[in-house]
C-alpha positions in Angstrom: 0.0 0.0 0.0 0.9 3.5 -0.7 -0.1 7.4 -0.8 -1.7 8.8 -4.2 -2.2 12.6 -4.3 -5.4 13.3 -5.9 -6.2 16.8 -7.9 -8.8 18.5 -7.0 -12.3 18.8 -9.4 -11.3 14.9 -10.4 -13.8 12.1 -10.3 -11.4 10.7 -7.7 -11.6 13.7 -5.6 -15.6 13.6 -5.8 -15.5 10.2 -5.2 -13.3 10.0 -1.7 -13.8 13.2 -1.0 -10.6 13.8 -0.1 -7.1 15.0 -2.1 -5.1 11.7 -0.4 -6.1 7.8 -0.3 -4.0 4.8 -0.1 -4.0 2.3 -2.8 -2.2 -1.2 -3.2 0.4 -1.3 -5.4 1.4 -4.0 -7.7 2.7 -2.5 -11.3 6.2 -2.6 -12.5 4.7 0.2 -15.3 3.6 3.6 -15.5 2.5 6.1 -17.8 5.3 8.3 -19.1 3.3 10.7 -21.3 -0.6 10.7 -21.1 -2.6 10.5 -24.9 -3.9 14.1 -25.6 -6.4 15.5 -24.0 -6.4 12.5 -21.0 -5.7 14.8 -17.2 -3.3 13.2 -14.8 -5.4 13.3 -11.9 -3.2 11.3 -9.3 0.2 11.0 -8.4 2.3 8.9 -6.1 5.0 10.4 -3.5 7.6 10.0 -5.8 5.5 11.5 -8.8 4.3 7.7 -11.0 1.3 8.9 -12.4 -1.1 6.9 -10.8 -4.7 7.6 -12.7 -5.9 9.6 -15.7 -9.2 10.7 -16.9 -10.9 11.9 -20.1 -14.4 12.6 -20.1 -16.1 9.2 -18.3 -12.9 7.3 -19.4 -10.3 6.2 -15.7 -7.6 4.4 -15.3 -5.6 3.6 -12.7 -2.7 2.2 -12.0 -4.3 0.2 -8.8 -6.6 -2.7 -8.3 -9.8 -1.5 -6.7 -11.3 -4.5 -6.9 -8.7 -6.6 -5.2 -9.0 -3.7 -2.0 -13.3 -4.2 -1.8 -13.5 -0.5 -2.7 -17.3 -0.7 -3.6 -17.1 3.2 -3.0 -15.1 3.3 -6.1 -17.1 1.2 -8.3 -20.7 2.8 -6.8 -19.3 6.3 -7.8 -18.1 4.7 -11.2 -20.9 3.4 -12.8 -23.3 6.6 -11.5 -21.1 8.6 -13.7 
């Protein structure tokens, strides 16, 4: 498990309602460079970018399933 930063006005933000969560951590990738028009919308500690969005489009570099976030998921598929 570690820290994301989360940027405010993001769907993550709305969702925890809060600007810091901690996620689990199992990739060995990240996203250098997001596609055009995608917003970085949290970051680790040592700055991984940890999820993007683009209109109702996330990703993120956890596994919310594997953690029972059902927050995440209930906020998800309201969108």
């Amino acid at each position: 498990m570690h820290k994301i930063n989360i940027e405010k006005s993001s769907f993550l933000e709305k969702c925890y309602k809060s600007d810091k969560i901690e996620v689990n951590s199992f990739h060995h990738q990240a996203i250098k460079k997001p596609a055009e028009n995608f917003r970085v919308t949290a970051t680790s500690e040592d700055r991984i970018i940890e999820a993007i969005e683009y209109k109702n489009i996330l990703g993120v570099q956890w596994h919310p399933e594997q953690m029972n976030d059902v927050k995440f998921f209930k906020e998800y598929f309201k969108r």
